[in-house]
N, CA, C and O of each residue as an XYZ file, in Angstrom:
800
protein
N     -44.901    141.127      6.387
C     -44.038    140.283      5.560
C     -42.857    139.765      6.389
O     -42.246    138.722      6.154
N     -42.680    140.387      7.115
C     -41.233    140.407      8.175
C     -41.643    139.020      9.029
O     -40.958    138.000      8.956
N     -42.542    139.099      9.637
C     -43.073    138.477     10.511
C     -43.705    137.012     10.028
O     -44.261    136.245     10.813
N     -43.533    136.760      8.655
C     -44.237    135.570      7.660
C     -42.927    134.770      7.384
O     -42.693    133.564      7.297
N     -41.960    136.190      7.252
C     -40.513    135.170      6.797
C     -39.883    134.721      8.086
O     -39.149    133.736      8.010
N     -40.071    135.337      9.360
C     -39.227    135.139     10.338
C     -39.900    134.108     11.015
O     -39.137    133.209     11.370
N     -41.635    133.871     11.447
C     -41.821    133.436     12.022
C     -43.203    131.996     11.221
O     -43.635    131.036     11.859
N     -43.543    132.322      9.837
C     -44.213    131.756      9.222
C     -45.387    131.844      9.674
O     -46.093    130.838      9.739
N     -45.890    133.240     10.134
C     -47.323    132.672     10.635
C     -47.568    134.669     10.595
O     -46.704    135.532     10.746
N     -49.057    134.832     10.336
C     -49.654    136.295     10.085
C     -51.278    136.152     10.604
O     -51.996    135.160     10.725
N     -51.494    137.446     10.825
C     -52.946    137.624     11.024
C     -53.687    138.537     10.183
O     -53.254    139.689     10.176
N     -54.976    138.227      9.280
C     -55.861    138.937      8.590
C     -56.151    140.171      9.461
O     -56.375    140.179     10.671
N     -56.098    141.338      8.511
C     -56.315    142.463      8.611
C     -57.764    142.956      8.972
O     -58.680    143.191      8.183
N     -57.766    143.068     10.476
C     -59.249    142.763     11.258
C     -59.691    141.489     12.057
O     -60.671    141.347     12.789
N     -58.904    140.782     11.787
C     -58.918    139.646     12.119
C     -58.081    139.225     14.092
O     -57.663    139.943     15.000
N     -58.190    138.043     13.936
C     -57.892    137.818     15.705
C     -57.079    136.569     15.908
O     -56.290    136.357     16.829
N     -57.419    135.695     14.810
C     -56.747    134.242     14.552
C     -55.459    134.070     14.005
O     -55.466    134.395     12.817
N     -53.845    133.510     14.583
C     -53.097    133.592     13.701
C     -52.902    132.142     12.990
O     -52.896    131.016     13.488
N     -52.745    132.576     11.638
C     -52.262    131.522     10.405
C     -51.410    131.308     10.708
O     -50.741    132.004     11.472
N     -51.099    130.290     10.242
C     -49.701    129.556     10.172
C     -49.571    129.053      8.579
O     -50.371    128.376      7.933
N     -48.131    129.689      8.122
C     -48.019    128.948      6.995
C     -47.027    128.144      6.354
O     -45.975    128.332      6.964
N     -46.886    127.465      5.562
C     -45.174    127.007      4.959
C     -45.173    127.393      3.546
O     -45.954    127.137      2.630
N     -43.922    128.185      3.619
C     -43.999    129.138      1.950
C     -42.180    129.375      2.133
O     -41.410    129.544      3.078
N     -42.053    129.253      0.378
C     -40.609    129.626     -0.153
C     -40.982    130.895     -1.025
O     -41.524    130.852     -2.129
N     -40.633    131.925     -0.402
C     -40.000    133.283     -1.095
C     -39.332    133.185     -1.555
O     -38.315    132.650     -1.112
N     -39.508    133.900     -3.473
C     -38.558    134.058     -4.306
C     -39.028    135.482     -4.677
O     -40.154    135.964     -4.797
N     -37.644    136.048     -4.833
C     -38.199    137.976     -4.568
C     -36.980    138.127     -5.621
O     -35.916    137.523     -5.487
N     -37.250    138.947     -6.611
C     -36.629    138.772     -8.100
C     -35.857    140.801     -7.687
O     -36.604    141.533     -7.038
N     -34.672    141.284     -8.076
C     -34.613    142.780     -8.332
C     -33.739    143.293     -9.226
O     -32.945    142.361     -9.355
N     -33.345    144.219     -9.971
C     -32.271    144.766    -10.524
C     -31.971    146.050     -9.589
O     -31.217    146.823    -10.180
N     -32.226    146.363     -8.701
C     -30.956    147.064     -7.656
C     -30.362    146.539     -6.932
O     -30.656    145.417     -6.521
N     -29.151    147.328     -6.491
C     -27.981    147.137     -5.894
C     -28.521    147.212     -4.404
O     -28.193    148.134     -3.657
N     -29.485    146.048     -3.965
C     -29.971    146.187     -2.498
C     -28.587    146.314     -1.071
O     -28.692    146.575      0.127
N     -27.688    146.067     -1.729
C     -26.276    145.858     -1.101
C     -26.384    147.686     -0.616
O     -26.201    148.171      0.500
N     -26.662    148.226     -1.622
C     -25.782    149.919     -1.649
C     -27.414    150.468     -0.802
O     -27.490    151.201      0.184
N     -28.432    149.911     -1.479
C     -29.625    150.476     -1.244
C     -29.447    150.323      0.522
O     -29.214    151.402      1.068
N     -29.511    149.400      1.230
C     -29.550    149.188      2.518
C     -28.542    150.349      3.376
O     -28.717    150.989      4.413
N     -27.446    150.265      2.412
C     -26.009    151.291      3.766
C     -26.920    152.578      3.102
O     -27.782    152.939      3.903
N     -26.927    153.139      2.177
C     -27.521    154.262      1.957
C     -29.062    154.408      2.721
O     -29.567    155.528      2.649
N     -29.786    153.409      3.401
C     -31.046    153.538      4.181
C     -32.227    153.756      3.304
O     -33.299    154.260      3.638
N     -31.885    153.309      2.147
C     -33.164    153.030      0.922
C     -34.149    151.829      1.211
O     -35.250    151.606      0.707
N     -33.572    151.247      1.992
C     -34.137    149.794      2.198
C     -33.770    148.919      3.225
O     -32.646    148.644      3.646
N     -34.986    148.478      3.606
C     -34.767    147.907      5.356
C     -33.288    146.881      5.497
O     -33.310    145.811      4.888
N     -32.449    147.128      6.043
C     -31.930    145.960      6.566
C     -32.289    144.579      6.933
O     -31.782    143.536      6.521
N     -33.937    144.867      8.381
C     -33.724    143.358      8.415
C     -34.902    142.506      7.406
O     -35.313    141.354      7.541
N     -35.274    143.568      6.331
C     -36.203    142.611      5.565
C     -35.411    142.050      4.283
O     -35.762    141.118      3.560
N     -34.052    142.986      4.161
C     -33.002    142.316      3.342
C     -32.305    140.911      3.632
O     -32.275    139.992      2.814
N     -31.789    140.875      4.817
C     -31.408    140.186      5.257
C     -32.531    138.319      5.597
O     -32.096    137.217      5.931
N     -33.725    138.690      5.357
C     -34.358    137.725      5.550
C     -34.767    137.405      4.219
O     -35.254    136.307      3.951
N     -34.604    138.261      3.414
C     -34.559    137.695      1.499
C     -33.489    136.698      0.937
O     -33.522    135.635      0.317
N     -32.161    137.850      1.630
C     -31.003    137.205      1.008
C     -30.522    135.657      2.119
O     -29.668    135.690      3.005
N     -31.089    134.822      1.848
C     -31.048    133.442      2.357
C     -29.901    133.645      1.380
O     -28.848    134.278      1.316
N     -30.802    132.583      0.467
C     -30.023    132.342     -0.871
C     -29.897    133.419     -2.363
O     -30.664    133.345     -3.323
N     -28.886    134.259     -2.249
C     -29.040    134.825     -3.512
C     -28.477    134.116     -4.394
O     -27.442    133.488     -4.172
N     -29.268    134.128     -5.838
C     -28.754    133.951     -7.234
C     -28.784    134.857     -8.033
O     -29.773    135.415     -8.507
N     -27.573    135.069     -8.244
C     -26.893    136.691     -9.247
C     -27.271    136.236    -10.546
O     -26.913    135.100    -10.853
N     -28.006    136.990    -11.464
C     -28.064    136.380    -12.974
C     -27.443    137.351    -13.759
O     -28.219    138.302    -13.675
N     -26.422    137.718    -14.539
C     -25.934    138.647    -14.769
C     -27.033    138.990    -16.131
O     -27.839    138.310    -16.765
N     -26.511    140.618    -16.187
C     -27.276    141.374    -17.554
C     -27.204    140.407    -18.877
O     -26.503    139.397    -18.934
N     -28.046    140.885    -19.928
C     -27.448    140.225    -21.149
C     -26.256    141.261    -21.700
O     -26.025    141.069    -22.894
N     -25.594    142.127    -21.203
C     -24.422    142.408    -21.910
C     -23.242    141.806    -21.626
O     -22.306    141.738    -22.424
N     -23.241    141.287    -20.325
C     -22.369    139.889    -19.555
C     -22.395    138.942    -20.423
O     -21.305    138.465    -20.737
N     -23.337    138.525    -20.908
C     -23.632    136.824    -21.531
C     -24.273    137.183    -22.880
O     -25.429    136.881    -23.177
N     -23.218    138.017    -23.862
C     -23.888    138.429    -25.245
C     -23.992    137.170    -25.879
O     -24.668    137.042    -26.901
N     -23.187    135.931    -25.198
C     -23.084    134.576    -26.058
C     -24.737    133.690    -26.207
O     -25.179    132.912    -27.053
N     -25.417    134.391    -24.682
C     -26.913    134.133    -25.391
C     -27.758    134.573    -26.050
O     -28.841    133.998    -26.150
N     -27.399    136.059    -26.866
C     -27.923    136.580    -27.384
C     -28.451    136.540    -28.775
O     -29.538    136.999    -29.125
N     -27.404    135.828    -29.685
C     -28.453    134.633    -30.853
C     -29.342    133.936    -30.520
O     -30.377    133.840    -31.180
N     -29.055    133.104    -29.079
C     -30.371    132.249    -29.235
C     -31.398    132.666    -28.600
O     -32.428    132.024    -28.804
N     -31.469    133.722    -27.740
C     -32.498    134.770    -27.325
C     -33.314    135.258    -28.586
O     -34.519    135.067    -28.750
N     -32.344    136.014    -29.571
C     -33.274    136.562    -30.517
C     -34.264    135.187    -31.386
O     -35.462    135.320    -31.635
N     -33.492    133.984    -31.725
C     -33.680    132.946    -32.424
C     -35.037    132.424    -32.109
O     -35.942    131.953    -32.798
N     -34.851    132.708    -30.593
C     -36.974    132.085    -29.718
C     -37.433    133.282    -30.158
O     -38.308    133.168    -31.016
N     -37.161    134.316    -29.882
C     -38.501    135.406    -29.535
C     -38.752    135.718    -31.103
O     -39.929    135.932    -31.392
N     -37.850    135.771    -32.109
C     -38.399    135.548    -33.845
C     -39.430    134.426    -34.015
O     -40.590    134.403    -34.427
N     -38.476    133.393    -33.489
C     -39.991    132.154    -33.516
C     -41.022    132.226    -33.058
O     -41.786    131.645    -33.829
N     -41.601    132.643    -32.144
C     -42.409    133.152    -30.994
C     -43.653    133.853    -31.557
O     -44.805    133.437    -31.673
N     -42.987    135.269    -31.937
C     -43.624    136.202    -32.468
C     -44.250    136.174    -34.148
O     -45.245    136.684    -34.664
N     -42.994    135.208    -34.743
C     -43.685    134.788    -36.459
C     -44.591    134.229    -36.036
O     -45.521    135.033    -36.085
N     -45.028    133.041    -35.509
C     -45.761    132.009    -35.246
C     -46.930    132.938    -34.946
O     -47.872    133.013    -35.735
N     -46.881    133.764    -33.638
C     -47.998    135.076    -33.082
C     -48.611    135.675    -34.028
O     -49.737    136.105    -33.777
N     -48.021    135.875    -35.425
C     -48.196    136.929    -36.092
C     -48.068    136.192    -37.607
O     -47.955    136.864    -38.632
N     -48.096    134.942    -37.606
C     -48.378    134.432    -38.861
C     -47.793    134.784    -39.677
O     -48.379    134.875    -40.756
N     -46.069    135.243    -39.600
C     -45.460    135.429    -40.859
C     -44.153    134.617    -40.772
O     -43.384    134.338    -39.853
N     -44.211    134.315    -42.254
C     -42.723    133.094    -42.459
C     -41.354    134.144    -42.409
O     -41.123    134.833    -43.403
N     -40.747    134.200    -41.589
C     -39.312    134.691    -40.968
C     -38.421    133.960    -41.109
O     -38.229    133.322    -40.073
N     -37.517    133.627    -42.163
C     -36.817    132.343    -42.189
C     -35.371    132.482    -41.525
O     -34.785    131.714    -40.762
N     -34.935    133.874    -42.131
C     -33.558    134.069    -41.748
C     -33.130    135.727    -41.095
O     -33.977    136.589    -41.327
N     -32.226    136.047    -40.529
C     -31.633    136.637    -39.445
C     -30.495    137.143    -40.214
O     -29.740    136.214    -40.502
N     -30.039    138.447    -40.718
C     -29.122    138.808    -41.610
C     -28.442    138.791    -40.811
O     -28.653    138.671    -39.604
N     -27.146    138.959    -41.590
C     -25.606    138.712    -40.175
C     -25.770    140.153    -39.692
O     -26.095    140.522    -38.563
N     -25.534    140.762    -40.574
C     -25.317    142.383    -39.848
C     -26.406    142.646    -38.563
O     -26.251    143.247    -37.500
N     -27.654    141.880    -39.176
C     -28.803    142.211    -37.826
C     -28.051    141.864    -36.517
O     -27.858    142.564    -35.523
N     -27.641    140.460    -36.820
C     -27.365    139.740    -35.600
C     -26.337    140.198    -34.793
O     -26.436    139.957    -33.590
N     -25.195    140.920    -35.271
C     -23.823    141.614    -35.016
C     -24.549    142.633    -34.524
O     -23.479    143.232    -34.419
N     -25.122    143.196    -34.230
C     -25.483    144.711    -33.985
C     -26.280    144.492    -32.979
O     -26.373    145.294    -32.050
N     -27.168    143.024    -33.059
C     -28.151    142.800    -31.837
C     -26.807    142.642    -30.616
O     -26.726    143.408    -29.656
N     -25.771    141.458    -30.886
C     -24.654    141.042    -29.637
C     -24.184    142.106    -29.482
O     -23.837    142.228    -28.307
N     -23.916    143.255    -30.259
C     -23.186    144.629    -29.945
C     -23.904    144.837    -28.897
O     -23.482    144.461    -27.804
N     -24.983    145.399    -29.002
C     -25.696    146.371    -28.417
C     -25.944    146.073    -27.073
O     -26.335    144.946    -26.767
N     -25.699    147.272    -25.913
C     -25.499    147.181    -24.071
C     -26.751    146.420    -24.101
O     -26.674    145.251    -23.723
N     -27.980    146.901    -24.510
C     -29.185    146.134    -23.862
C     -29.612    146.935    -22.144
O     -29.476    146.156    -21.201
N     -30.028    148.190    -21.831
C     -29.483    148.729    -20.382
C     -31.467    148.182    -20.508
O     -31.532    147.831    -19.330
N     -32.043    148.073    -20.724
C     -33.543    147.244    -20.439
C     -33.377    145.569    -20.490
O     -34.317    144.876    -20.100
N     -32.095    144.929    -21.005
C     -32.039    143.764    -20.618
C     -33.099    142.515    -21.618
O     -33.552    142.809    -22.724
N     -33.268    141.530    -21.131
C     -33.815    140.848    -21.879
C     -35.380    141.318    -22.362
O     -35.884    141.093    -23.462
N     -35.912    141.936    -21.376
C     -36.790    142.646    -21.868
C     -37.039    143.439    -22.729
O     -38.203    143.561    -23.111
N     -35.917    144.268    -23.324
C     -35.766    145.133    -23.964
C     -35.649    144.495    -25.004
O     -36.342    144.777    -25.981
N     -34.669    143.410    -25.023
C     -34.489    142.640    -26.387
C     -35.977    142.237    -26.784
O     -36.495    142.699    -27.801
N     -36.674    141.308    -25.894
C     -37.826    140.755    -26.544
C     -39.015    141.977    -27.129
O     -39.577    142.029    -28.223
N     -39.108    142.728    -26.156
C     -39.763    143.753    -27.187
C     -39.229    144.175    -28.456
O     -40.041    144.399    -29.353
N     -37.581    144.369    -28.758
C     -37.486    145.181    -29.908
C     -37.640    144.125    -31.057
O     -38.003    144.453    -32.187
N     -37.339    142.831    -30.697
C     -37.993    141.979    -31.662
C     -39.148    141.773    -32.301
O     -39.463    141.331    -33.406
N     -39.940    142.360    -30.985
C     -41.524    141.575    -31.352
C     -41.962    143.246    -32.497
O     -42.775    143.257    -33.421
N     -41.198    144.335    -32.055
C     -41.384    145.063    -33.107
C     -40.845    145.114    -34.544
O     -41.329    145.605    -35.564
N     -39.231    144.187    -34.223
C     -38.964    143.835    -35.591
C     -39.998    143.127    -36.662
O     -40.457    143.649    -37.678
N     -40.265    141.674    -36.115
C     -41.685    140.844    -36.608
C     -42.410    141.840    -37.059
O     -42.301    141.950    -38.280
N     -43.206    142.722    -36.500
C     -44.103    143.945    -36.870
C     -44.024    144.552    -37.948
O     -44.924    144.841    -38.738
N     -42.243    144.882    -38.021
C     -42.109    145.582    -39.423
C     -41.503    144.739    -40.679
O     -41.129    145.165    -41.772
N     -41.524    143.466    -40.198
C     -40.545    142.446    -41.771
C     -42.292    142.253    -42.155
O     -43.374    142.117    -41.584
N     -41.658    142.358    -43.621
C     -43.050    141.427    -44.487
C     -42.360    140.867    -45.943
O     -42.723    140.991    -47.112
N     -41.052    140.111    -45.237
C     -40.579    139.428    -46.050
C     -40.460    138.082    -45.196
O     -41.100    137.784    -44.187
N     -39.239    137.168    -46.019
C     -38.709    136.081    -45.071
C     -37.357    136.051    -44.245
O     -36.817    135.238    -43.495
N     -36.982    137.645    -44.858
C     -35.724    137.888    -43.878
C     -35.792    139.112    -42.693
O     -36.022    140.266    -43.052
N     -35.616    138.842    -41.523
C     -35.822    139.523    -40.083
C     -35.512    141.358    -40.584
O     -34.411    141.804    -40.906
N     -36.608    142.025    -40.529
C     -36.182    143.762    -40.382
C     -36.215    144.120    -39.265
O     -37.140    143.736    -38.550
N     -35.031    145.126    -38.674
C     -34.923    145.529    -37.540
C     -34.597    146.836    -37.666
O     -33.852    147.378    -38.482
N     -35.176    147.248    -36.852
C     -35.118    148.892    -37.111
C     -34.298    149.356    -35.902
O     -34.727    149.788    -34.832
N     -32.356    149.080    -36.502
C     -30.922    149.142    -36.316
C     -30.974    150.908    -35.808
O     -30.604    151.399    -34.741
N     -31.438    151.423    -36.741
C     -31.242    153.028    -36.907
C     -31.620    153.413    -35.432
O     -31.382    154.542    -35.003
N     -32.205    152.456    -34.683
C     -33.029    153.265    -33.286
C     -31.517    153.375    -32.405
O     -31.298    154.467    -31.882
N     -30.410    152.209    -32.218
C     -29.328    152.225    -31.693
C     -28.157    153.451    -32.102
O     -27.202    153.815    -31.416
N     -28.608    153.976    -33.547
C     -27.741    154.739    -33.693
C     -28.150    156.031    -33.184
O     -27.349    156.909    -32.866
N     -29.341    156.128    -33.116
C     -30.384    157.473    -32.564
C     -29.969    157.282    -30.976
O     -29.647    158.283    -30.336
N     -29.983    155.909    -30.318
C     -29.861    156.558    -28.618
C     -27.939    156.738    -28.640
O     -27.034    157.347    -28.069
N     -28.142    155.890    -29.557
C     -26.114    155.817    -28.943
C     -25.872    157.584    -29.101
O     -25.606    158.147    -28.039
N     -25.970    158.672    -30.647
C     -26.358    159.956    -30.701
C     -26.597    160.974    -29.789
O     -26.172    162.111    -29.588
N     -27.781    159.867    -29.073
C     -28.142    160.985    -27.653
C     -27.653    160.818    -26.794
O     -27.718    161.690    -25.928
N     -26.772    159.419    -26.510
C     -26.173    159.603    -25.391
C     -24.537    160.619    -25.401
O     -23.890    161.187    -24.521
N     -24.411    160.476    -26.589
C     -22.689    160.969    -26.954
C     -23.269    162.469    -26.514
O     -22.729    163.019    -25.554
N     -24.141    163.000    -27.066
C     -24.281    164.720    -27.350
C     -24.956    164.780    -25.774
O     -25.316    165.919    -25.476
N     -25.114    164.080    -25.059
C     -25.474    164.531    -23.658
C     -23.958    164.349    -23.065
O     -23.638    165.088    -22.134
N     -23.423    163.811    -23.347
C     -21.614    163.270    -22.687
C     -21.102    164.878    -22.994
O     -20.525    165.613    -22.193
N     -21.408    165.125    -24.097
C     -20.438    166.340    -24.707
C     -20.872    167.283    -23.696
O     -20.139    168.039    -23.059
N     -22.185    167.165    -23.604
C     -22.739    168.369    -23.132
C     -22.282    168.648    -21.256
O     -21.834    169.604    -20.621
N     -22.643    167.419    -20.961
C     -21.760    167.203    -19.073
C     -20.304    167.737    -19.290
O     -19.913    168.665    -18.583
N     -19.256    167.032    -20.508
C     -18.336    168.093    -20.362
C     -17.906    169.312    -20.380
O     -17.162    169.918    -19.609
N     -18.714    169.774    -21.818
C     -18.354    171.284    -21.473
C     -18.274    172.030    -20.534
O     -17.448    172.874    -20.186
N     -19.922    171.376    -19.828
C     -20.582    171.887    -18.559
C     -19.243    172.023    -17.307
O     -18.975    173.020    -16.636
N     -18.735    171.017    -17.290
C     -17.745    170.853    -16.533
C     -16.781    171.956    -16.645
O     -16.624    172.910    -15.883
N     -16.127    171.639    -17.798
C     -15.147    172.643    -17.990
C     -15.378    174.158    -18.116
O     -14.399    174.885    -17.947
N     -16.781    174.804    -18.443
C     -16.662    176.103    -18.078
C     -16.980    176.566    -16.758
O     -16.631    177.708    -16.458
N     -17.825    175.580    -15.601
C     -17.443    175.593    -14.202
C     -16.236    175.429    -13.299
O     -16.159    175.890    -12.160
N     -15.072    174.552    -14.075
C     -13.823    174.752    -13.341
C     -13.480    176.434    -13.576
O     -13.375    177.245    -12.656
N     -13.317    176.778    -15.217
C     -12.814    177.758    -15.413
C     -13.107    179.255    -14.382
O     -12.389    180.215    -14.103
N     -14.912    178.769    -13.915
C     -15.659    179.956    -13.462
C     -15.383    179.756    -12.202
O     -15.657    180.702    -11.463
N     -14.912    178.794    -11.704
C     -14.353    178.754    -10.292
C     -12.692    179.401     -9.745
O     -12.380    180.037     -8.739
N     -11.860    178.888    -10.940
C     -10.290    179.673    -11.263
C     -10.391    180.812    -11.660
O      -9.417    181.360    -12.177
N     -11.481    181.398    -11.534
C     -11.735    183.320    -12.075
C     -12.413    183.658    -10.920
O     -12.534    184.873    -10.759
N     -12.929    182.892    -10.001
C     -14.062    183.658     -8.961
C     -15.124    184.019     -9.262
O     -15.616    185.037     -8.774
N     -15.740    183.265    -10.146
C     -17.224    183.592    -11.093
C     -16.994    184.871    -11.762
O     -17.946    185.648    -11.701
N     -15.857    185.310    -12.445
C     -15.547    186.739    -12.993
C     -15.540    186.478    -14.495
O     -14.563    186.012    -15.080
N     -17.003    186.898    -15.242
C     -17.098    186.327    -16.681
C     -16.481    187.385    -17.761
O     -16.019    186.981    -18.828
N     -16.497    188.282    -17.532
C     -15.890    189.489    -18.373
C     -14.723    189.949    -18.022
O     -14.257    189.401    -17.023
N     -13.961    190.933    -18.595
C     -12.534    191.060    -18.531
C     -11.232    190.797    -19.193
O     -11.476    190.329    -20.305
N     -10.278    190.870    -19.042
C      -8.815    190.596    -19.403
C      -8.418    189.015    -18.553
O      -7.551    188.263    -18.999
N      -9.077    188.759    -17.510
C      -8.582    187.814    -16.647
C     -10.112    186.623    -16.558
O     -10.018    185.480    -16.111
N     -11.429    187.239    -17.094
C     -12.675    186.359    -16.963
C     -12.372    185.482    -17.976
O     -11.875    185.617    -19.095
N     -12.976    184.116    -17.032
C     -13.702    183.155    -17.996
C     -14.033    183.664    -19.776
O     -13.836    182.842    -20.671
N     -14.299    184.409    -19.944
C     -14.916    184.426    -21.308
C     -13.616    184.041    -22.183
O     -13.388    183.151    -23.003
N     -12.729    185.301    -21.546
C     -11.131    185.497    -21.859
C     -10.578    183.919    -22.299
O     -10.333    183.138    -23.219
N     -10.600    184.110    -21.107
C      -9.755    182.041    -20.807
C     -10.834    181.394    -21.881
O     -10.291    180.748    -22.778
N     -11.684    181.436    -21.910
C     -12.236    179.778    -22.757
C     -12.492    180.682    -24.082
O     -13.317    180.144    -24.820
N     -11.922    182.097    -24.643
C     -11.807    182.398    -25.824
C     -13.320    182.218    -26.294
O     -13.709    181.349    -27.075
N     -14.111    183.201    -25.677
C     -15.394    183.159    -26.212
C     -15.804    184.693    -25.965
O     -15.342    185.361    -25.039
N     -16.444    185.020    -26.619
C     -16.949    186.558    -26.151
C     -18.103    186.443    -24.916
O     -18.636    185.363    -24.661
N     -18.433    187.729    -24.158
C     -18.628    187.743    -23.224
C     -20.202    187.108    -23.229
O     -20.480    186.385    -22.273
N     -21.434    187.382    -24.444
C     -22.483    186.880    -24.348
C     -22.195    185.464    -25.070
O     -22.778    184.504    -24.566
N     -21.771    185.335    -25.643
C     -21.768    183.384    -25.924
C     -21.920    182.715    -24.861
O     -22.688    181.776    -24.650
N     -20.727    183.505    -23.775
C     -20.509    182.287    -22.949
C     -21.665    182.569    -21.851
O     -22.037    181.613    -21.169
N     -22.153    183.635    -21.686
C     -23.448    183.857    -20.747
C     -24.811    182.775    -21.564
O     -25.713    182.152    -21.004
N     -24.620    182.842    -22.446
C     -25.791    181.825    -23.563
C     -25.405    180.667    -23.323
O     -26.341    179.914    -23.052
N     -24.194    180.104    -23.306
C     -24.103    179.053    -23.402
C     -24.498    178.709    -21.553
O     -25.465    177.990    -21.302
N     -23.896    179.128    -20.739
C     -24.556    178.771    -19.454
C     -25.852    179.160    -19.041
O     -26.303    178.909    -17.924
N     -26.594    179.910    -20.135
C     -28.144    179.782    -19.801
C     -28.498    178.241    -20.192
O     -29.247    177.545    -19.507
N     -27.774    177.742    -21.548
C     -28.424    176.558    -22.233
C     -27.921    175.506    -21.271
O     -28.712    174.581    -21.088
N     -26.526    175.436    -20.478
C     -26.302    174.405    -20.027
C     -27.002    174.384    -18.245
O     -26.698    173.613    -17.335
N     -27.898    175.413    -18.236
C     -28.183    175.548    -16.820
C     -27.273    175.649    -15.521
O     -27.242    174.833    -14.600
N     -26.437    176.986    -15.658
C     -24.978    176.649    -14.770
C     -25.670    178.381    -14.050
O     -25.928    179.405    -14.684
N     -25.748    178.213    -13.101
C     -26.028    179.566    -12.077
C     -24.931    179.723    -11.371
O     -23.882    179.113    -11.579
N     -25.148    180.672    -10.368
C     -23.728    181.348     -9.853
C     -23.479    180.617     -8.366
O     -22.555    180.971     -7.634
N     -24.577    179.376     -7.955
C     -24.282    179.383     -6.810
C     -23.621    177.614     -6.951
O     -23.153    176.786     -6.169
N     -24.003    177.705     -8.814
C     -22.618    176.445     -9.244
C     -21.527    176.665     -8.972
O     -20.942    175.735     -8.417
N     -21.003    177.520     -9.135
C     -19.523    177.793     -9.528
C     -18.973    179.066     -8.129
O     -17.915    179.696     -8.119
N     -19.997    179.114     -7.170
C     -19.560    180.354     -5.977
C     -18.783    179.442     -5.244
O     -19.083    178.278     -4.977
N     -17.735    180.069     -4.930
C     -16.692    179.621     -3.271
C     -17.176    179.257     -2.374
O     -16.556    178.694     -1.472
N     -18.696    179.519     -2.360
C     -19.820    179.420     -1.290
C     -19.905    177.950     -1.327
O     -19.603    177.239     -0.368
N     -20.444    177.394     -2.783
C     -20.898    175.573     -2.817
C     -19.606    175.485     -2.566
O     -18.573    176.127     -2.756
N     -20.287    173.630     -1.655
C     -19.317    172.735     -1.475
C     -18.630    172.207     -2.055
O     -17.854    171.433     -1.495
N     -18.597    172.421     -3.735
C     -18.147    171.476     -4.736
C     -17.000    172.270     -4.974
O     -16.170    171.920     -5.813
């Protein structure tokens, strides 16, 4: 590939004859090939022979202002696909569609539509809203959960991994001595988390 962009010309695999060709590469990504390259995830000089011309397209949580008329095609799209009259788009749907991060992007949108279509069998758009409140849910109670995590590893580090006692962790975070051994079975915290030994 290196050798097609640099020099426009390759040889078949077994082959003896070189091609010559004239071709415009367009190479589409959502990573950070910038970070990927210094970190050695990814070649330098085959980056460098991509990025001629980059065009940045930002997420749809950048540009929620296209996000009515995103949903507006892929409703049309999919009624039409699916032979049902979809006339209208409740406000609340639509407020909750521009809310929402979108971390799958337009893709994500057009699928959750084409499953909305799936489930209306009226003339007004059903969207099954409740799924945003279910990940937003899981993401909060995983947040909670990194903190605690956090905070009973500082504590177990300001004790010297010393969980019992007048002066242990248990003491300090006001928990009895097996809670807090339970609770760092559940949060997966071992001793070589919180030893003088790790680097952290």
């Amino acid at each position: 590939l290196l050798r097609v962009l640099q020099d426009h010309e390759f040889e078949r695999l077994g082959g003896t004859r070189t091609i010559k060709v004239d071709l415009r590469l367009i190479a589409a990504t959502n990573r950070d090939l910038v970070k990927s390259v210094a970190e050695k995830a990814f070649r330098s000089d085959l980056f460098y022979r991509l990025n001629v011309f980059p065009i940045r397209i930002p997420s749809l949580r950048e540009r929620r202002e296209d996000i009515p008329q995103l949903v507006r095609y892929f409703v049309r799209q999919f009624a039409r696909a699916m032979d049902r009259g979809i006339e209208t788009i409740p406000t609340e749907t639509m407020d909750a569609l521009v809310q929402w991060h979108w971390p799958g992007n337009v893709r994500e949108l057009e699928n959750f539509i084409e499953r909305s279509v799936i489930l209306t069998d009226g003339t007004a758009l059903r969207a099954p809203l409740a799924e945003f409140q279910a990940e937003r849910s899981g993401a909060e109670e995983h947040s909670l959960e990194n903190t605690e995590r956090e905070h009973i590893l500082r504590v177990l580090r300001e004790t010297d991994g010393m969980i019992s006692g007048p002066t242990g962790a248990a003491r300090r975070l006001g928990l009895k001595r097996t809670t807090l051994q339970s609770k760092m079975k559940r949060l997966g915290i071992t001793r070589t988390d919180y030893s003088r030994q790790n680097p952290d």
